[in-house]
TIVEX-78206 format. One line per field, with one value per residue (C-alpha): x, y, z. Coordinates in nm, 3 decimals, decimal comma. Example, Ala and Ser with C-alpha at 12.3 -4.5 7.8 and 13.67 -1.06 7.14 Angstrom:
east = c(1,230; 1,367)
north = c(-0,450; -0,106)
up = c(0,780; 0,714)
This chain:
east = c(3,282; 3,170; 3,085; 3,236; 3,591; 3,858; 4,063; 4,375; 4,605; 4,699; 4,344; 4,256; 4,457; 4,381; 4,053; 4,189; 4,345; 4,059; 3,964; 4,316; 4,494; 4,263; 4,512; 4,901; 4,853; 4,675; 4,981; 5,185; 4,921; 4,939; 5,340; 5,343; 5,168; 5,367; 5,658; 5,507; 5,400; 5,770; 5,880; 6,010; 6,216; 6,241; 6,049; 6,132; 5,897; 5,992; 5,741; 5,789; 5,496; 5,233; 5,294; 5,220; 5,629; 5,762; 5,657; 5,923; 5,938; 6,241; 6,256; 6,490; 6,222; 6,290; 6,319; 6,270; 6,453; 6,463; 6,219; 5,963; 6,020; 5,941; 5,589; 5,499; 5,405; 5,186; 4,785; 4,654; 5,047; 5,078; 5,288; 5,033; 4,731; 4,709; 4,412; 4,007; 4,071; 4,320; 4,108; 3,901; 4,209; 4,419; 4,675; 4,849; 4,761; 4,785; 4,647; 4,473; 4,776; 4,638; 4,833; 5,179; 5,057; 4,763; 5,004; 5,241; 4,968; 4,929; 5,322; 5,652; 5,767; 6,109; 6,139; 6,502; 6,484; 6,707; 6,696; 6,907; 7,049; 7,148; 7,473; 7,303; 6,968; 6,771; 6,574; 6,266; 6,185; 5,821; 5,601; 5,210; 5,251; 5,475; 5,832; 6,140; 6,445; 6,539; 6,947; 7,128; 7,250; 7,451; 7,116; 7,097; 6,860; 6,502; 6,311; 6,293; 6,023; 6,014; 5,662; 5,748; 5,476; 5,185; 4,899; 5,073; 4,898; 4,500; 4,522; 4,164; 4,211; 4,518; 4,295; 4,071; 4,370; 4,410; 4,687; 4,979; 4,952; 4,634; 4,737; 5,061; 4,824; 4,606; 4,967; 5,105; 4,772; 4,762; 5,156; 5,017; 4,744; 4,972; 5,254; 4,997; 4,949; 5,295; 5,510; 5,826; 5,838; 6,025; 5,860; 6,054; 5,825; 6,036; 5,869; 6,049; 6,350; 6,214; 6,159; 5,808; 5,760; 5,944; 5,896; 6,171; 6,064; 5,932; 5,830; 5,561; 5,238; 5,179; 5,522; 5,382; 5,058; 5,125; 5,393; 5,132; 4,827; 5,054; 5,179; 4,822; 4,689; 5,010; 4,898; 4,549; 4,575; 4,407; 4,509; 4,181; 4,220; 3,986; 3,938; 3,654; 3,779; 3,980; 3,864; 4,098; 4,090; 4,349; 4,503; 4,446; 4,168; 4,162; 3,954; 3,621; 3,852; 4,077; 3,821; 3,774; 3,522; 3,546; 3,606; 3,914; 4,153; 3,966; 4,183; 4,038; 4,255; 4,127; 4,413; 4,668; 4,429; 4,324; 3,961; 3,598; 3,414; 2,989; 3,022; 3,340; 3,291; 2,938; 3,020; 3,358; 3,090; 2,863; 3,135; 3,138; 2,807; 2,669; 3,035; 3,060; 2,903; 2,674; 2,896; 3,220; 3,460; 3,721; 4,079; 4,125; 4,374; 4,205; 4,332; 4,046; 4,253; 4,031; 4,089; 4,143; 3,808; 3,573; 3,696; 3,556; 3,837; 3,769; 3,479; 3,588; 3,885; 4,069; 4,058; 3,949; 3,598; 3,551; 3,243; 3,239; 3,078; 2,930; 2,931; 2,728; 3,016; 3,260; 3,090; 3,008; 3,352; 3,466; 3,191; 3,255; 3,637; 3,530; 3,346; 3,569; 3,855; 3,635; 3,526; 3,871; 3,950; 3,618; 3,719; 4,037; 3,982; 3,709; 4,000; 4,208; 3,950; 3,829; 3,462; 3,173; 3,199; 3,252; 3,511; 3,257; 3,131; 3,251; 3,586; 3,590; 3,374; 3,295; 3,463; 3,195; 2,971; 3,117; 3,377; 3,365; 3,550; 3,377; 3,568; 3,454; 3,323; 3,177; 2,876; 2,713; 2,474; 2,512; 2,272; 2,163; 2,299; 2,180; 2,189; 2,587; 2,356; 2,160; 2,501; 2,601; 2,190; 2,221; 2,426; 2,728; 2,566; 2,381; 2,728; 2,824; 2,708; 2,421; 2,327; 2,029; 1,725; 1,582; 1,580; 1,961; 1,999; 2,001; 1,682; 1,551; 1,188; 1,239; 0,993; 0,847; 0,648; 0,426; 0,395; 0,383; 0,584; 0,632; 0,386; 0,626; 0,498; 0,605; 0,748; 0,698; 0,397; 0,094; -0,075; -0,449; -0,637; -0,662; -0,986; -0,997; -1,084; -1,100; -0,992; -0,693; -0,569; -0,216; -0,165; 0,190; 0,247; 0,497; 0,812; 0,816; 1,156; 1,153; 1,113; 1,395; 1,255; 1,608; 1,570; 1,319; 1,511; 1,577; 1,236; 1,161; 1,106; 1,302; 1,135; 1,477; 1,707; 1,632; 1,932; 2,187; 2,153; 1,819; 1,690; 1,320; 1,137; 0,817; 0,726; 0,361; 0,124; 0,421; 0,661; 1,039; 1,317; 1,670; 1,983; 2,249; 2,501; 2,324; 2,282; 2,636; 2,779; 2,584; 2,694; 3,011; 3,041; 2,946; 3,235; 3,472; 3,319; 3,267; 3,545; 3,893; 4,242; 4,180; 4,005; 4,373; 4,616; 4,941; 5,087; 5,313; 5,456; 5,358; 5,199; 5,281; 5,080; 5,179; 4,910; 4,945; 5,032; 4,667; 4,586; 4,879; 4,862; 4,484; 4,568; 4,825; 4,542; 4,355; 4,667; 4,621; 4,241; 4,266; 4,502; 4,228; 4,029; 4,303; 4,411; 4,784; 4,931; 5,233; 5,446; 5,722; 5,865; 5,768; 5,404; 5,435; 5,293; 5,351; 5,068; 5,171; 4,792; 4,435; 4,122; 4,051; 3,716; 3,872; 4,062; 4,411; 4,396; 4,292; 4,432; 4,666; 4,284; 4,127; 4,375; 4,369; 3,991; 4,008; 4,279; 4,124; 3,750; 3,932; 4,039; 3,626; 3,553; 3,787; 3,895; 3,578; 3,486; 3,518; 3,767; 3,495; 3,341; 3,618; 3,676; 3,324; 3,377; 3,654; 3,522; 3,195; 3,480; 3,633; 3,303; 3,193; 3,515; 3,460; 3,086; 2,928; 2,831; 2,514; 2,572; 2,704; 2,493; 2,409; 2,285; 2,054; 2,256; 2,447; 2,137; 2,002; 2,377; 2,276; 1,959; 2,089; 2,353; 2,168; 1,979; 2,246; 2,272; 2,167; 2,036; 1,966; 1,704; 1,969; 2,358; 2,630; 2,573; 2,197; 2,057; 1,762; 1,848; 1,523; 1,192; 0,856; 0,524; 0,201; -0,016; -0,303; -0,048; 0,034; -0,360; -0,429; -0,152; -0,326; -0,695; -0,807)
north = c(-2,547; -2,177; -1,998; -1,640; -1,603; -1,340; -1,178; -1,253; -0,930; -0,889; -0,907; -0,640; -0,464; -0,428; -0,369; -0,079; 0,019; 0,076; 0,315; 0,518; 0,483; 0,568; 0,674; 0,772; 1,127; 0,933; 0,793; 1,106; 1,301; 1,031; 1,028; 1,405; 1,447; 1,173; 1,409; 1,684; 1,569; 1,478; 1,813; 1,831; 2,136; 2,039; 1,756; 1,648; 1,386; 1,224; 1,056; 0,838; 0,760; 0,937; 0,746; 0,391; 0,312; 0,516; 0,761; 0,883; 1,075; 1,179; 1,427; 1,577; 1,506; 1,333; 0,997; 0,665; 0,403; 0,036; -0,072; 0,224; 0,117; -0,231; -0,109; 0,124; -0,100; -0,221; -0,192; 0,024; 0,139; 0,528; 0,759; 1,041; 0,873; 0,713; 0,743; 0,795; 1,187; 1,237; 1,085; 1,420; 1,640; 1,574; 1,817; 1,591; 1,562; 1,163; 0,980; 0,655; 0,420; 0,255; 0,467; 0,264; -0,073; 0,027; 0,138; -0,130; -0,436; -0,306; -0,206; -0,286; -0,052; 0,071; 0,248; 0,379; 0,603; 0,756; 0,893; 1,167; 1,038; 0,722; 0,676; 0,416; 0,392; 0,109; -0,025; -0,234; -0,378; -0,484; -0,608; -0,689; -0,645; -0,917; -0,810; -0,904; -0,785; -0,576; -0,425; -0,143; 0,170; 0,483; 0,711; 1,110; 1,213; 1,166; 0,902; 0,794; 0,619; 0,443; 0,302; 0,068; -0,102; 0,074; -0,174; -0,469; -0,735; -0,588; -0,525; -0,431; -0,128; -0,059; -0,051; 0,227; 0,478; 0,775; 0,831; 0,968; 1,298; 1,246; 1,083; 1,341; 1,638; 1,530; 1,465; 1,857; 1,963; 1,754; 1,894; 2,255; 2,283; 2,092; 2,396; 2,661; 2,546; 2,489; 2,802; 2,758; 2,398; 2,356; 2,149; 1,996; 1,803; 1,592; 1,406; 1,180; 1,343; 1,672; 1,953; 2,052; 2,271; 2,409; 2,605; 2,736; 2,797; 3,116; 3,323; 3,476; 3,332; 3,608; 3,476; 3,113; 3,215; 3,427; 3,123; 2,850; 3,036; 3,232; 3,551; 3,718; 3,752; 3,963; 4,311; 4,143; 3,977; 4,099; 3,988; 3,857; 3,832; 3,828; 3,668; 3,608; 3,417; 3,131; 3,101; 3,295; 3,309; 3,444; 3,431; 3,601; 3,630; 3,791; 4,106; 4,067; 4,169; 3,833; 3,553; 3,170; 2,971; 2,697; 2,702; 2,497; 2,755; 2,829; 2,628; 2,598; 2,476; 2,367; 2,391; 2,334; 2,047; 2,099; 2,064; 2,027; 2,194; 2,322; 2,606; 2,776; 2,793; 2,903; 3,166; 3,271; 3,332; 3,471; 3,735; 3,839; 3,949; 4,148; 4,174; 3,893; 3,796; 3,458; 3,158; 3,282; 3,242; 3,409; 3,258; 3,273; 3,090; 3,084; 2,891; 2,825; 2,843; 2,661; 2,465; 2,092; 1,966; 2,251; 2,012; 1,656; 1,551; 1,165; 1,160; 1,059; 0,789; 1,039; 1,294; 1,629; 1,637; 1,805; 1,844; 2,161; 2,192; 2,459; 2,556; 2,851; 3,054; 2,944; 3,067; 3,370; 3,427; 3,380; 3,588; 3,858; 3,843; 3,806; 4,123; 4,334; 4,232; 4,345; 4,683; 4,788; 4,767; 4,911; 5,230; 5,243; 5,234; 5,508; 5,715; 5,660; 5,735; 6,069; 5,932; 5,701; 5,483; 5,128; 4,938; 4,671; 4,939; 5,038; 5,073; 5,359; 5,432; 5,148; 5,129; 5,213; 4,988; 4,999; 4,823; 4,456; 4,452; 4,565; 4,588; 4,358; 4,491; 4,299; 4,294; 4,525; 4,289; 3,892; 3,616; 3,592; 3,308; 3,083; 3,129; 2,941; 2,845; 2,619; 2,511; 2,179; 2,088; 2,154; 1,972; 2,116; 2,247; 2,476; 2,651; 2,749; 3,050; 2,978; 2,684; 2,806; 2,609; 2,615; 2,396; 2,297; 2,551; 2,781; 2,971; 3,020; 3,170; 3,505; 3,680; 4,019; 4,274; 4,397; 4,130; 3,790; 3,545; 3,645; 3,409; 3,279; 3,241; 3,231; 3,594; 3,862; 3,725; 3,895; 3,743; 3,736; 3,863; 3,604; 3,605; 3,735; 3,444; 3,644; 3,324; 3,299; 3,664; 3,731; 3,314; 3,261; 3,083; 2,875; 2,982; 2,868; 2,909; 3,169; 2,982; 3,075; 3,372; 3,514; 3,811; 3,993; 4,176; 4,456; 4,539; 4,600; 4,909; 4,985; 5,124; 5,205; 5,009; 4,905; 4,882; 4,868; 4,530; 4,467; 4,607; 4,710; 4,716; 4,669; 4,393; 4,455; 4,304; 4,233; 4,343; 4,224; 4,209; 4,122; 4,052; 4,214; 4,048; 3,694; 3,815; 3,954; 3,647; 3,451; 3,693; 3,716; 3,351; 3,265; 3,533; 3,276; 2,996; 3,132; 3,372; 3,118; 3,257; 3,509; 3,738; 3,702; 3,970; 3,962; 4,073; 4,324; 4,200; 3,804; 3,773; 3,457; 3,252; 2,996; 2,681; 2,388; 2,077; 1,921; 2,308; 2,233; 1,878; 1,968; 2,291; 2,110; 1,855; 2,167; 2,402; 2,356; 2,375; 2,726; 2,862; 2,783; 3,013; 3,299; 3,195; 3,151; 2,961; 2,832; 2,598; 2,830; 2,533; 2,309; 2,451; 2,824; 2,907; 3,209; 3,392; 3,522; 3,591; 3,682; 3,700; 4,032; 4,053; 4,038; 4,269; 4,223; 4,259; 3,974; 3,702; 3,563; 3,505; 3,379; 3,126; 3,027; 2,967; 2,759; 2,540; 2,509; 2,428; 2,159; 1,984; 2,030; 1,850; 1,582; 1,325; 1,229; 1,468; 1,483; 1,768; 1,931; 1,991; 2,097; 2,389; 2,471; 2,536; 2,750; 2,959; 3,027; 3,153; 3,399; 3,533; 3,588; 3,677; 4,032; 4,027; 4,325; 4,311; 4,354; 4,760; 4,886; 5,212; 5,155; 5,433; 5,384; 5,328; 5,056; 4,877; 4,897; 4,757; 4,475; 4,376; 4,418; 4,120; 3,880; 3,865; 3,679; 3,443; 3,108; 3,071; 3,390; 3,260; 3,177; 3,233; 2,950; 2,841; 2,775; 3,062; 3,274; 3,581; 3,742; 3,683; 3,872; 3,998; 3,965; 4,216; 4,014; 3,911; 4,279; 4,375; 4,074; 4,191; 4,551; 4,380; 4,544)
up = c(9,889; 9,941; 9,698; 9,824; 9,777; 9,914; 9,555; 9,547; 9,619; 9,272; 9,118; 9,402; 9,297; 8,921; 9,027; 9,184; 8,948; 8,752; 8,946; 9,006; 8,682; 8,432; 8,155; 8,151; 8,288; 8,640; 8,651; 8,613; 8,836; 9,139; 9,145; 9,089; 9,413; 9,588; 9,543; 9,650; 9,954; 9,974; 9,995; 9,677; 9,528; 9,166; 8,989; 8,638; 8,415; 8,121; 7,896; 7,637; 7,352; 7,562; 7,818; 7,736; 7,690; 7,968; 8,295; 8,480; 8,770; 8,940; 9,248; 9,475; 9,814; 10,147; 9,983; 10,236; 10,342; 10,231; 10,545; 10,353; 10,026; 10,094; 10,285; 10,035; 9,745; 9,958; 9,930; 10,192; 10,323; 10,410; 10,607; 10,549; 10,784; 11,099; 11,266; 11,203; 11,307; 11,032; 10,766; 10,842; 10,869; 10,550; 10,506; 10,196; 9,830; 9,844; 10,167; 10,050; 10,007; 9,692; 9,418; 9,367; 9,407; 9,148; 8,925; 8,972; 8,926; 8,568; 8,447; 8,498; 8,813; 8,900; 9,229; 9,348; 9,650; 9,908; 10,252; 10,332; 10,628; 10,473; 10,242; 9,987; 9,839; 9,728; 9,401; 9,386; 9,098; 8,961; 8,711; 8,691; 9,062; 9,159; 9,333; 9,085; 9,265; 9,562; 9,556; 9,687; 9,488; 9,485; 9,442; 9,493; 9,788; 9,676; 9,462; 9,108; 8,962; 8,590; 8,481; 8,177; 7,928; 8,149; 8,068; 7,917; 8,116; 8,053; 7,687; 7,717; 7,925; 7,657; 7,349; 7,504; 7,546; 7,288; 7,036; 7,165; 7,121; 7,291; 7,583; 7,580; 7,602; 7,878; 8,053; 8,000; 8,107; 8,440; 8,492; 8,402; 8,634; 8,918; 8,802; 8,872; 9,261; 9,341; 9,139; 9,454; 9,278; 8,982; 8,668; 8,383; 8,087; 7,834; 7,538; 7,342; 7,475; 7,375; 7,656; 7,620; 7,907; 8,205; 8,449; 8,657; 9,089; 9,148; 9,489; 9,226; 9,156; 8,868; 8,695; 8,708; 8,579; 8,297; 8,197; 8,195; 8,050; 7,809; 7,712; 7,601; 7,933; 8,041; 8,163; 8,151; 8,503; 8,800; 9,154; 9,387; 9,697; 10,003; 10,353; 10,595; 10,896; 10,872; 10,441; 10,209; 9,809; 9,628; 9,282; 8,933; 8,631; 8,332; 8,250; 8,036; 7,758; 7,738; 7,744; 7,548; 7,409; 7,677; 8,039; 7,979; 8,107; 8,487; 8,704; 9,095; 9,359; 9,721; 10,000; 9,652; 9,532; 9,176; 9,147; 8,970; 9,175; 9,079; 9,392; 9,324; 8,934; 8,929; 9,145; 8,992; 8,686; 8,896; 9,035; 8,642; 8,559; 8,360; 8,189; 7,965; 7,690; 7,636; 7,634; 7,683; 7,984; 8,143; 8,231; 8,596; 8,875; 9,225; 9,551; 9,785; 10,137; 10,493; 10,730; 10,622; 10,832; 10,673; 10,328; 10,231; 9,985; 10,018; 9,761; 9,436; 9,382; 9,135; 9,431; 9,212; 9,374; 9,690; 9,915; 10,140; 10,493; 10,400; 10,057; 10,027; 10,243; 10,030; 9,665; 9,838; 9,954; 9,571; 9,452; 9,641; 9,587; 9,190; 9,186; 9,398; 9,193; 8,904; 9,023; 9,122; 8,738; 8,663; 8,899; 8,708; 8,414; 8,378; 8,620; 8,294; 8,071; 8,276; 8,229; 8,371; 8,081; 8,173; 8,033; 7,885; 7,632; 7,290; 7,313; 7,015; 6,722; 6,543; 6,187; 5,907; 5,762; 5,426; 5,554; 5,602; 5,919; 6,231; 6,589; 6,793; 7,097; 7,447; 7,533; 7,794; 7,934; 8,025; 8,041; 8,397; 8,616; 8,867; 9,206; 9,362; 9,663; 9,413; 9,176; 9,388; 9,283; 8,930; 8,691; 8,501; 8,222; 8,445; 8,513; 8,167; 7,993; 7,735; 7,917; 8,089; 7,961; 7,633; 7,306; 7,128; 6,912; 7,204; 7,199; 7,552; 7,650; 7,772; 7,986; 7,803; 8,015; 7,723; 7,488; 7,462; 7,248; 6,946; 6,673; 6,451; 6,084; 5,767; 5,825; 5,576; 5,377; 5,503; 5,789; 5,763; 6,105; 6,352; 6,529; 6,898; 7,174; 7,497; 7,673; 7,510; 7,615; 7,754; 7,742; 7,585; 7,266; 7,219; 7,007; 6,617; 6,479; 6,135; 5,785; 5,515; 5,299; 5,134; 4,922; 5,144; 5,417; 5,188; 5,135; 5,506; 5,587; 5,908; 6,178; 6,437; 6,654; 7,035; 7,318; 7,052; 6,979; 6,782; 6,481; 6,434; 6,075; 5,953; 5,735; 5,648; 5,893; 6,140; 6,362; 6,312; 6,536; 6,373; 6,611; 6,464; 6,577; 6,494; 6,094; 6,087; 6,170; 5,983; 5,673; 5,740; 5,762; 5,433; 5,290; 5,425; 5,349; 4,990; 4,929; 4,988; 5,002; 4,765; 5,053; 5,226; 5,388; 5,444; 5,742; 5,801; 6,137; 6,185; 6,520; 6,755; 6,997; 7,237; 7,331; 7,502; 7,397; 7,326; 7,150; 6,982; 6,820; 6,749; 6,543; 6,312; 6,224; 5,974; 5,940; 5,591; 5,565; 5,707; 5,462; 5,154; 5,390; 5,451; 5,745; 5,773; 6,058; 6,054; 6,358; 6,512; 6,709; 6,983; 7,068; 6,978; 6,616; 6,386; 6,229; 5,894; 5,665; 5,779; 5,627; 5,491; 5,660; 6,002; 6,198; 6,228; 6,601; 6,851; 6,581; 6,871; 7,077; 6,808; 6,704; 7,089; 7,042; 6,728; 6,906; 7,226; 6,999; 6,802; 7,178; 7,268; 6,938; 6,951; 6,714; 6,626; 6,420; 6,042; 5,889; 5,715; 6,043; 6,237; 5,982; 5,955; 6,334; 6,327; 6,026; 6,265; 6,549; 6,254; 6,206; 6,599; 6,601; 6,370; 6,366; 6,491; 6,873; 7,092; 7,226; 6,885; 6,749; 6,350; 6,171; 5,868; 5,636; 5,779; 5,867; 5,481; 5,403; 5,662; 5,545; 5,182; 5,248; 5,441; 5,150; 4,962; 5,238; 5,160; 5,503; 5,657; 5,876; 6,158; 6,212; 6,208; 6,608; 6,488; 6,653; 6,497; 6,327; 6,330; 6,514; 6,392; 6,606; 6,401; 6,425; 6,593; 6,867; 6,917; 6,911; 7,156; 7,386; 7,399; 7,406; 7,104)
């Protein structure tokens, strides 16, 4: 008896589906694109439990006879591909054949579909894979799909799925970012029976856009659009002012395909610099538009990879478009302002020291980026602001002209003088990170501050350089861990924001943490909140962004996470959030003020993201430098 065996279709296809239907929103995203490739006008899904009790998909598309029906539950069975040319001409979002009998070898599947040139439709009826019943019906033009008990026959693959709200959020998300491709296509999400989002059809992408991202990036939006031959990209991103935590709200489409692609996100970041700050990201919508065979999309079995003929035209396409998009608000707004300031700068006079609230204000330079030539090379991390080398806490090794790196000891003590090996001149010494030594800043004396950002003083046989914006934060951030609700304003007008679904189930889980800590937020019905109370050490303005960050921060974190933790995160976004910034002018007195209330910090040393808030020169590192 041999050994080697042909699987039985029904194990085949479980093993398919291991690959296809990964979770409930596979399911919604592979029957989603079915009936789009339908032609579909208006596609409604209703979800029950997340997902694991119900999926279904109804829409108003071409629909297919009985003979089609029968053919399409079948492995390997599509109307989209015929020959080895068109495997390397795909014009469809689906193509492989493999999606409905996947799904159906692991639920209980209900198709009823109808032609419109025939008078009756038909249903098919499965479960685990296996045909139950085939009928006529009275069925309205188009198909409707019902995926029952999805996973009932591998409880194994069951028990890794999410909670529901879990496994509902990754669902609105994958209908979101389908929404955002397809605005002439009308979207209806139910949960539960409850509507949870819907988007009516629309001739105007901006409409679509401003619906799915939400209401704070209206009048923030900025049309790109640019072609070189038969490549076009198009579609909108926010200015530098409107930007998140996470890159969670870039969504990249190829030919209406939403994607994960290195190339086009490392240059859409690219396209941004210098004008945004060190691990933040903008919220952008752009449609990469080429010829099907210039496109790979048969790389990855969940279809959101891509591989590009040539990639480097493509990122510099979206570069370019990036930037131009860019300078055209750059031009306009110093036309508005009658000056050559650029919009990244101070937007007015900062508010006083004495004050604990400072204006937050972006930064005028960004962390370099890598080449997008290099991006399909690197890995993702590469792509993401802050992520360009260095140890965890973020410190990188910067090059310095003049001086090398500073000597890190403990810092204000004085140093004796370190004896001068002319071998060892201009050689670079590693980076030590700064010992805690509270109570000492105060007694610096301070020497001035260099490009806005870093403040100068002498400490005896040293040279010290404080970020700002690094020891703000880090003060500020012990106020609200310290101070409670008692620091808490009321406001006049309560503000509302809108999230999605997964922001939205994530915020509820420390609504009431944040209110020990003045923050106020309060649901306002399905996934819009209501901001009623602030901290008093922030600025009243932005609160709509920065409850946007701390939602979209508790989704990064996950479930995993203890409480304690999750707050302790979005208490260090509240205090990036009105911390001073790199490019704002102190004068001397607010820099004594600085210095004077780091030294009540229990750890001054670095600032809530574990960053250093000072570094320090000795003298002998200076006199080596300058071969004294």
């Amino acid at each position: 008896m041999t050994k080697v065996r042909i699987l039985p279709d029904i194990l085949s296809n479980k093993i398919a589906a291991g690959e296809v239907v990964e979770r409930p929103a596979s399911v919604v995203k592979e029957l989603v694109e079915n009936a789009l490739d339908a032609k579909s006008h208006s596609i409604t899904i209703d979800i029950e439990k997340g997902g694991t009790r119900l999926i279904r998909i109804a829409d108003d598309g071409c629909g297919m006879a009985p003979d089609d029906a029968m053919l399409a539950i079948e492995r390997y069975a599509t109307s989209k591909i015929y020959t080895d040319e068109d495997l390397f001409n795909i014009q469809t979002l689906g193509f492989r054949g493999e999606a409905l009998p996947s799904i159906a070898s692991v639920s209980k599947l209900s198709l009823t579909t109808r032609s419109e040139h025939l008078d009756l439709g038909c249903t098919v009826e499965m479960s685990g894979g296996k045909v139950i019943d085939i009928s006529e019906t009275g069925a309205p033009k188009g198909t409707l799909i019902s995926i029952a008990h999805l996973f009932f026959n591998t409880p194994a693959r069951r028990k890794f799925l999410k909670g529901e709200g879990t496994e509902m959020g990754h669902i609105a998300d994958t209908v979101s970012a389908i929404a955002l491709a397809w605005p002439m296509v009308r979207f209806r999400l139910t949960h539960n029976g409850k509507v949870v989002k819907s988007w009516p059809a629309t001739m105007d992408l901006r409409q679509r856009v401003e619906e799915v991202l939400g209401r704070d990036v209206r009048g923030h939006l900025h049309p790109v659009s640019i072609t070189r031959g038969e490549l076009i990209v198009d579609g909108f991103l926010t200015d530098p002012a409107v930007t998140r935590s996470t890159s969670q709200k870039i969504f990249l489409y190829v030919n209406g395909r939403p994607v994960k692609d290195r190339v086009i996100l490392n240059a859409l970041l690219t396209g941004y610099r210098p004008r945004l700050m060190k691990g933040r990201f903008p919220m952008a919508v752009l449609t990469i538009t080429l010829p099907c065979d210039w496109v790979d999309v048969n790389v990855h079995p969940a279809k959101n990879e891509v591989r590009f003929r040539d990639a480097a035209s493509v990122g510099r396409a979206v570069q370019d478009g990036v930037r131009h998009s860019l300078e055209a608000v750059d031009a306009a707004s110093r036309q508005f302002g009658g000056g050559d300031r650029p919009p990244s700068s101070v937007r007015s006079s900062p508010a006083p020291f004495s004050s604990p609230r400072f204006e937050p204000v972006p930064s005028r330079v960004a962390e370099p980026m890598a080449l997008f030539e290099e991006a399909h090379e690197a890995p993702m991390e590469d792509l993401l602001p802050g992520s360009h080398g260095g140890d965890e806490t973020g410190v990188t090794e910067t090059e310095a002209p003049f001086f090398p790196p500073p000597q890190e000891a403990p810092p204000f003590p004085p140093v004796a003088e370190e004896s001068r090996d002319e071998s060892t001149v201009g050689e670079r010494e590693p980076p030590v990170y700064p010992e805690e030594s509270p109570g000492r800043f105060s007694h610096l004396r301070v020497i001035g501050q260099y490009a806005g950002t870093y403040i100068l003083c002498d400490g005896g046989e040293g040279l010290i350089l404080i970020d700002q914006h690094a020891a703000h934060e880090r003060v500020v951030f012990e106020r609200l861990k310290k101070g409670g609700a008692s620091l808490s304003q009321r406001l006049l007008v309560p503000e509302t924001v809108e999230l999605g679904y997964r922001e939205a189930d994530a915020l509820e889980r420390v609504l009431d943490e944040l209110v020990r800590f003045g923050l106020e937020v309060e649901p306002f019905g399905g996934t819009t909140f209501v901001i009623r109370s602030v901290p008093s050490l922030l600025s009243t303005e932005g609160m709509a962004q920065l409850v946007s960050e701390v939602a979209e921060k508790m989704v990064h974190m996950g479930q995993a996470d203890t409480l304690e933790r999750a707050v302790d995160e979005c208490l260090i976004l509240m205090a990036c959030h009105c911390a001073i910034r790199a490019g704002q002018i102190l004068s001397t007195p607010e820099i004594t003020r600085l210095l004077s209330e780091m030294d009540g910090c229990e750890n001054p040393s670095f600032c809530p993201h574990g960053r250093p808030t000072w570094i320090r020169w000795s003298r002998g590192g200076l006199e080596r430098a300058f071969k004294r």
